[in-house]
N, C-alpha and C positions, 0 to 999 in steps of 0.2 A: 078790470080783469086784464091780465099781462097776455098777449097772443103767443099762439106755439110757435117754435120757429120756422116752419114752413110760411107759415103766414107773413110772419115778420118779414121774411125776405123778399116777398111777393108784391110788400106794398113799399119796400122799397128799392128792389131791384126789378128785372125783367123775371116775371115768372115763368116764363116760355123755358126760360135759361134752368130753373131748377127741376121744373117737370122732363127737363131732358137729361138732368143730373139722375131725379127718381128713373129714367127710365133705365139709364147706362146701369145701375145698380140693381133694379129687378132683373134684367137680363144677362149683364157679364159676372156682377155680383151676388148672385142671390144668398150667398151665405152670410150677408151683409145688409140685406131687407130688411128684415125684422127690427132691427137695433138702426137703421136708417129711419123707418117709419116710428118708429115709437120715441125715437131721437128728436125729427123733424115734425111731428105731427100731436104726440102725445107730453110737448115738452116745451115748458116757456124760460128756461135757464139755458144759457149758452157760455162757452169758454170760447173769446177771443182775442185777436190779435196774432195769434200762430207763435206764441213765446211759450218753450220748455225747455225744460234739460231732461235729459234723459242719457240711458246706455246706448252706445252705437251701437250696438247689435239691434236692439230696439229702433232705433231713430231708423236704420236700414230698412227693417223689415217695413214700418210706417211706409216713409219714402217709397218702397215697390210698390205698396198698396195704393197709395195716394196719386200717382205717375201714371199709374197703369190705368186707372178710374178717369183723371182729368184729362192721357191721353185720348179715351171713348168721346169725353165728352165735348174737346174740344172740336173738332168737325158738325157738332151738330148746334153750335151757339156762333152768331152770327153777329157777332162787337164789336167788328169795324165800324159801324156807326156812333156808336154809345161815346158818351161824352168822354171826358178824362178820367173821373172816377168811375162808371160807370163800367170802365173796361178793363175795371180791375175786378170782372166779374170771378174768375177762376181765383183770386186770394178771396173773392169772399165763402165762393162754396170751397175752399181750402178752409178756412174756419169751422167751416156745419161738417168737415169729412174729418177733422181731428176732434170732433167731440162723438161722432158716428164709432173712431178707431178707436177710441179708450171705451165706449161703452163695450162694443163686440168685443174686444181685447181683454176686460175686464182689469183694467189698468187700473189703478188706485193713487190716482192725482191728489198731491199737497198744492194747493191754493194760497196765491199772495199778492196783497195788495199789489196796486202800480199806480204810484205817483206821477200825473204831469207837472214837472217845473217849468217857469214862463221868464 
């Protein structure tokens, strides 16, 4: 059985770090909750790496949302300690908040391969 993405993150990041992510978004975002929790809790498929194209008007609109949310959150996560990947905490929930923003957005993403060459 594949874990939701809350979970996934939890066992592999700091969960401290996401439950202060759920909290920025119950609070400054609540219009934004729903489709967070049911994103992050009810949902074992994720899109990452943070690679689109999109219309700049769109990418903007993203972008405020996105800034606005990680600026809340970054005061309350504490990754001066965290190793080197580790404190690349804010691209990971940058990951789980552009799949949060096409859900609420009702965005209708075309999906494509990504080859690593070595």
């Amino acid at each position: 059985m594949e874990l939701p993405v809350y979970t996934q993150f939890c066992r592999h990041h700091n969960g401290m770090d996401l439950r202060a992510l759920d909290q920025v978004i119950a609070e400054k975002f609540p219009d934004y909750y729903d489709c967070f929790y049911k994103f992050m809790k009810r949902n074992n498929k994720i899109s990452l790496y943070c690679m689109f194209i999109m219309k700049y008007e769109d990418f903007e609109k993203y972008c405020e949302w996105l800034f606005a949310v990680l600026s809340e959150v970054e005061p309350l996560v504490s990754y001066q300690h965290y190793n080197s990947y580790q404190k690349r905490v804010f691209a990971f929930m940058t990951e789980r908040l552009f799949n949060v923003y096409i859900l609420k957005n009702n965005l209708k993403p075309k999906y494509f391969s990504i080859y690593l060459i070595r």
